[in-house]
C-alpha positions in Angstrom: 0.0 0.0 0.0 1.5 3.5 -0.5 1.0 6.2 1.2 -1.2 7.7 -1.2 -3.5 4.6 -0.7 -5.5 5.7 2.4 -8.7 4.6 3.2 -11.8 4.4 5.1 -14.7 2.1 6.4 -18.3 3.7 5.7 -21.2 2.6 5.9 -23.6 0.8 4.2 -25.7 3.3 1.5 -28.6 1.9 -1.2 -26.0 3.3 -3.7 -23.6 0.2 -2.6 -26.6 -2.3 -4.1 -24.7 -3.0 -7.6 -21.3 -3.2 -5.8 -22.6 -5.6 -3.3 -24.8 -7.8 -5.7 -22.1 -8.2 -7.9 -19.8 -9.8 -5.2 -22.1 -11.5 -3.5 -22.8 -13.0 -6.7 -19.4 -13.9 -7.6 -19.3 -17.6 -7.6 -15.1 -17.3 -6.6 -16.3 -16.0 -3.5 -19.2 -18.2 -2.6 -16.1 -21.2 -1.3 -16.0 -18.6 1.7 -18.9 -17.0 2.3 -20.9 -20.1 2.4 -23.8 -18.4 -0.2 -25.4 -21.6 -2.1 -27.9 -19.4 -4.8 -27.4 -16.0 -6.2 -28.8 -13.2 -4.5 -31.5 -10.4 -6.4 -31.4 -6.9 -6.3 -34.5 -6.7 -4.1 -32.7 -8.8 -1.2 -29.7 -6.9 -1.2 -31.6 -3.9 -1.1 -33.5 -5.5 1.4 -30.1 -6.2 3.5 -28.9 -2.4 3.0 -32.3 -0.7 4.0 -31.9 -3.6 7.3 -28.3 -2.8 8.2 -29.4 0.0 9.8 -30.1 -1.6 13.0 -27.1 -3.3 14.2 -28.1 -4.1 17.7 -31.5 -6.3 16.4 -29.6 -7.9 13.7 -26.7 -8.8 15.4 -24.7 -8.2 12.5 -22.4 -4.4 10.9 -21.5 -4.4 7.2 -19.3 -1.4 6.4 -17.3 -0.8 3.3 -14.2 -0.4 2.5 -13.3 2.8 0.3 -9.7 4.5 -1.1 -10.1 7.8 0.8 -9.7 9.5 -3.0 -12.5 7.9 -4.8 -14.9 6.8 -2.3 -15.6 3.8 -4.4 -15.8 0.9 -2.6 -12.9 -1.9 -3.1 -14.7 -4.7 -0.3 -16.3 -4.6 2.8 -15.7 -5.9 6.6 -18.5 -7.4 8.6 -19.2 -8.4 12.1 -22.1 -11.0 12.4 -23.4 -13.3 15.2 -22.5 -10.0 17.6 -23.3 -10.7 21.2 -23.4 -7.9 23.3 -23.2 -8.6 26.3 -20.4 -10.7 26.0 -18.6 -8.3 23.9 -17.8 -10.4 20.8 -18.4 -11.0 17.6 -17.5 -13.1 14.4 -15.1 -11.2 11.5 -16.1 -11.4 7.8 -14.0 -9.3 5.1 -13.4 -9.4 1.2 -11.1 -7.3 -0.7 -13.4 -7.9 -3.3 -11.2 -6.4 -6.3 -8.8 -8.4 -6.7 -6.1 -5.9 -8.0 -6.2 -4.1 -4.7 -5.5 -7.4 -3.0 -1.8 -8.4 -1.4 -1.4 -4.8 -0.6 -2.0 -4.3 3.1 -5.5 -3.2 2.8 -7.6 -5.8 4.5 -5.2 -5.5 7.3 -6.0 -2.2 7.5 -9.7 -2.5 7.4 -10.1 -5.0 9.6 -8.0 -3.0 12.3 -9.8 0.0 11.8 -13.2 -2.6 11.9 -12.3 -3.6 15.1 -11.2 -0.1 16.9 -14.6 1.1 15.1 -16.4 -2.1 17.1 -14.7 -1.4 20.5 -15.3 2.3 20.4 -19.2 2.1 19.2 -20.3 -1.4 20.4 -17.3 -1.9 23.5 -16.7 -5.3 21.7 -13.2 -6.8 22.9 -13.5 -9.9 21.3 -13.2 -11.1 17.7 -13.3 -14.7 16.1 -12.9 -16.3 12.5 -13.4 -19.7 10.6 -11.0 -20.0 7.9 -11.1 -23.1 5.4 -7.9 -24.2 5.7 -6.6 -23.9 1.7 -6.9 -20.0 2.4 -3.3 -18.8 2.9 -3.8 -15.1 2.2 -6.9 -15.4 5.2 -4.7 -17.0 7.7 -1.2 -14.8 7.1 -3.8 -12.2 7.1 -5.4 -12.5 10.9 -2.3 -13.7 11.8 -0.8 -10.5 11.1 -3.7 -8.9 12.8 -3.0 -10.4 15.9 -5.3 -13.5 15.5 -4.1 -16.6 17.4 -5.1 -19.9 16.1 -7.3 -21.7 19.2 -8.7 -25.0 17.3 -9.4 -26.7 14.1 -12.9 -28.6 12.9 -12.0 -31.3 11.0 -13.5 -32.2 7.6 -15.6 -29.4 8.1 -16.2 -28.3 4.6 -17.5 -31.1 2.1 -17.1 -30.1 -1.9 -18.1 -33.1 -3.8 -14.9 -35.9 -2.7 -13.0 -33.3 -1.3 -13.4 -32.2 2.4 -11.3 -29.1 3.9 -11.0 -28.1 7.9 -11.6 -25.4 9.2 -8.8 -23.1 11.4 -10.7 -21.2 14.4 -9.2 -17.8 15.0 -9.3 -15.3 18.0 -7.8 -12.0 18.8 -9.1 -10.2 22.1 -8.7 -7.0 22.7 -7.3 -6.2 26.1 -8.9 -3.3 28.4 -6.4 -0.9 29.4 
């Protein structure tokens, strides 16, 4: 990342609907995410106009913008959020692949995580990643994320079956 190459989490706006269809549609990115049909306009539309209301969903998209453009490259997400024991699951995709391997999604997901401390006092932060995705692991690893367990053959696709690496940072109060 150069310096030039700042950015920003933001959320969610109705304007994001093409961006987000189009990678939640992605079949590359459905290995991950777990999405098993394609998604219509209405739904994620549905999913913008919902996001609003973090505390009932249990669940913060925000995207992730170049502070020069604010064009969205991805988006970071915390789901399952419990409140009152200050944690929640970590989701992200650099969804453009160019703007991949450049320090980023580190970024983001730091600045998710100081946004979900600040806002939400959340401390701590978890992960499943399949085990075949390098760039995920060095990536929470990097952030901080220790490895606390694996689930075996957790992931069937047709004759081949993957594990999955459990991941957990926690924030310490100071």
């Amino acid at each position: 990342m150069t310096k030039e190459e700042k950015i920003f989490l933001r959320p969610l706006k109705l304007a994001d609907a093409p961006w987000i269809l189009k990678w939640e549609n992605n079949t590359a990115n459905w290995l991950v995410s777990g999405t098993e049909k394609p998604y219509s306009m209405e739904e994620i539309r549905t999913f913008i106009r919902d996001a609003k209301n973090v505390r009932e969903n249990r669940q913060l998209r925000m995207m992730v913008c170049f502070e020069s453009a604010n064009e969205p490259i991805g988006a970071v997400d915390l789901f399952e959020i419990n409140f009152e024991h200050k944690r929640a699951e970590v989701g992200i995709l650099i969804a453009e692949t160019e703007h991949r391997k450049r320090g980023l999604g580190l970024e983001a997901l730091l600045r998710l995580e100081e946004y979900a401390k600040a806002n939400f006092d959340i401390v701590n932060f978890f992960c499943g990643i399949q085990s075949n995705n390098a760039s995920s692991i060095r990536l929470f690893e990097k952030a901080g994320y220790q490895r606390i367990g694996t689930r075996r053959n957790w992931y069937e696709f047709g004759e081949k079956k993957l594990d999955e690496f459990l991941y957990q940072r926690i924030i310490e109060k100071r």
